[in-house]
N, C-alpha and C positions, 0 to 999 in steps of 0.2 A: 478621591479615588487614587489607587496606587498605579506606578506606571504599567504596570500588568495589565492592570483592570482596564486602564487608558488603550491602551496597546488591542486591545480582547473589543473594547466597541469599535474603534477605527476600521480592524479587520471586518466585522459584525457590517458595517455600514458600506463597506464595497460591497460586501456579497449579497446585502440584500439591496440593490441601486439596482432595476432592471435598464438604466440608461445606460451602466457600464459595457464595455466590451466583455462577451463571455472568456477571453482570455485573464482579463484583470482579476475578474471574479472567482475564476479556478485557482489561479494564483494565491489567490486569498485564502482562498479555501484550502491550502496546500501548508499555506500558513498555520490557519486554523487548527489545521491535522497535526503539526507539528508544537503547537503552543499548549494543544489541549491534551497532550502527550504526558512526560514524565514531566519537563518544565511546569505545567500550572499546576500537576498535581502536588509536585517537590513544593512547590511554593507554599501551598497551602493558606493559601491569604483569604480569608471569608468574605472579601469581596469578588475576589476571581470567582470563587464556587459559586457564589451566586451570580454573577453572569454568566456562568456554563447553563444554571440551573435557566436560567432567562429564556439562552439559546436555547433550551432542547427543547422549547414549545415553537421556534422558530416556523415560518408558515415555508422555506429553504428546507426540505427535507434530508436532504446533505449536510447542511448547519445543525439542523436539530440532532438527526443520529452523531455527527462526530462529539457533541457538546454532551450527550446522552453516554456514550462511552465514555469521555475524561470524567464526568461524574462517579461513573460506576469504576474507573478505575481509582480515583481518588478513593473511594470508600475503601474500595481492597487495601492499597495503601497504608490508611488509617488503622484498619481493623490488623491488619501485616504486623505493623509498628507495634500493636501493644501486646499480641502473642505469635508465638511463631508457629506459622500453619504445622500441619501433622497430616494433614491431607495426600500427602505423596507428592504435591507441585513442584514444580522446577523452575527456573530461570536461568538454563541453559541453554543459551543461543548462541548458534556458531558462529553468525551474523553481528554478533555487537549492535545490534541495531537498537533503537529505544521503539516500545513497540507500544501502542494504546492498549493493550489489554497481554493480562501473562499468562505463558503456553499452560493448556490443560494439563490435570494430573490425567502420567500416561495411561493412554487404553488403548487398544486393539484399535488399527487402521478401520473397519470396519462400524467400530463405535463412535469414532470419534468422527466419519462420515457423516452416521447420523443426527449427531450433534450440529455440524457444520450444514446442515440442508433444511435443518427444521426451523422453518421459520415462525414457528408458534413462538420460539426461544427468546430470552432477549439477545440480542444484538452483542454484547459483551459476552454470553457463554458460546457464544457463535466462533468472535474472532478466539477466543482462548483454544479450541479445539483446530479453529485456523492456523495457528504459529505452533499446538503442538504437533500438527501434522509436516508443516515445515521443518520443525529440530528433527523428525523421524528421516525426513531426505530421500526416503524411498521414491521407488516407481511410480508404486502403488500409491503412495501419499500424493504424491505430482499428480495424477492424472484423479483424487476424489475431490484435491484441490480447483482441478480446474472444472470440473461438474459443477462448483460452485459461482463459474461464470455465468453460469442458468440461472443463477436468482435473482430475487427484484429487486435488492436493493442496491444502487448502484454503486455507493457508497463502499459496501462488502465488494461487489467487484472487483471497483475500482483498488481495495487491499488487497484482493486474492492475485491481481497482474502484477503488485509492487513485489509481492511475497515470492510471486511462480520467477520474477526476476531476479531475487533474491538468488534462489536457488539454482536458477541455470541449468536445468533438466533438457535434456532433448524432446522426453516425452511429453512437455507440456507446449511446446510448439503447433499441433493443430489448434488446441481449445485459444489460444493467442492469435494465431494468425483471423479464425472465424472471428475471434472478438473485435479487432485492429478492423476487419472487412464489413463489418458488422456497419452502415452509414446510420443506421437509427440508432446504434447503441450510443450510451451517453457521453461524451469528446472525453473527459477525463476518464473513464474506463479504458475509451480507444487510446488516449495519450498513453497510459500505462502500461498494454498490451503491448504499445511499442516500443516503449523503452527496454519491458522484457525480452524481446523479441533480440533486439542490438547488443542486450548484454551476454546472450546467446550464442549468436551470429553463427549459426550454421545458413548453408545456402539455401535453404528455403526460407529465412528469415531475412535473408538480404533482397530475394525478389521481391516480396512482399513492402517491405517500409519502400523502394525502389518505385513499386509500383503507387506507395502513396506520400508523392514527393509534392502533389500537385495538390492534395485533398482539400475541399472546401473546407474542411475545418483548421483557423488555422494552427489552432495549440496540438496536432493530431499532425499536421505539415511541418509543425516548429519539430514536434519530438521524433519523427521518421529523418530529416534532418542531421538533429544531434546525433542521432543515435546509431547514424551513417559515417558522420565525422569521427565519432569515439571509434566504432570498428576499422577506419583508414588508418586510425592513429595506432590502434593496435597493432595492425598489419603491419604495420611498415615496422612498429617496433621490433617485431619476433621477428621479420625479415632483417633488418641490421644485425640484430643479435645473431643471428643463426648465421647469416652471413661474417661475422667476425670472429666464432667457433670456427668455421671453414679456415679463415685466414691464420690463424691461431696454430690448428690442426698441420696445416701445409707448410 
């Protein structure tokens, strides 16, 4: 087995350990999300693929959907590689980010809602319509995005907070804060919501993570936390700065 493949069961073996801490586990799966990205896809090693293929029957409904998208993105991938689509697609992302599935060919904010809500879809035409509505940046993108905090899979959620962070809207601050306050929603959704939430940082986002400094959960306590310290750090920096503009000026 290649170290990849090594790599892909170890991660695979935390997350399904119900002895583990739910922290270690998220963690993992964090991991997961990130291996099973452009890294395994790039790789292309037909041992990784076939432990993706493994995981997507995974009985971890989280393991199985992330493993289920690197499959289907590998195939785009592959099929990419031997012609060039003509389809209208893009891979314009303002974000640089490596993203498990690539933004939909553009349509109307409207269409590509309904793309994003319909869960009959698979899961891959889902996020593709998810990251086009991010490159669009709108208002109106922001808040069909966060509608998408309504659906079941937690997984999708759990991208739409990374995404609605990404983007740093004001307008996406109610559907975050309800997420974050949400105690039955799943910790990695709520961990998400609050890291969106501090990359944000307007004043309704600072009561909020403030008010959950204390939360039983504690990957949900760890990320209100961080997400506290990154906004001090920030402040103080625009405060020096703007403070040494004055000194400059005078």
């Amino acid at each position: 087995m290649s170290s990849s493949g090594e790599q892909m069961a170890a991660v695979g073996q935390v997350l399904t350990d119900p002895g583990l801490d739910l922290t270690r586990r998220f963690r993992a799966l964090f991991t997961l999300k990130n291996l099973g990205g452009e890294a395994l896809g790039a790789i292309g090693d037909p041992v990784v693929l076939d432990l993706l293929k493994e995981y997507s029957q995974d009985p971890v409904i989280e393991v199985a959907e992330t493993c289920q998208l690197a499959v289907r993105r590998f195939d785009w991938l592959q099929i990419r590689g031997e012609k060039q689509l003509d389809d209208g697609s893009t891979d314009e992302n303002p974000y640089h980010s490596v993203d498990p599935a690539p933004p939909a060919v553009r349509k109307s904010v409207s269409e590509l809602r309904s793309v994003l809500l319909d869960e009959s879809l698979p899961l891959f035409e889902r996020y593709r319509a998810m990251f086009a509505l991010r490159n669009l940046g709108s208002e109106k993108a922001v808040l069909v995005l966060g509608d998408g905090l309504q659906c079941s899979s937690a997984l999708f959620r759990h991208e739409i907070g990374y995404v609605l962070g990404q983007m740093q809207h004001p307008a996406s601050v109610p559907a975050l804060c309800a997420a974050l306050e949400c105690s039955s929603e799943n910790p990695m959704v709520r961990h998400e919501a609050a890291e969106a939430l501090g990359s944000i940082g307007k004043e309704k986002c600072l009561a909020v993570l403030q008010q959950h400094l204390g939360d039983g959960e504690r990957i949900v306590k760890e990320s209100c936390e961080v997400a506290l310290d990154m906004l001090e750090y920030e402040n103080s920096e625009q405060f020096q700065y703007a403070d040494g503009l004055v000194s400059l000026e005078s």
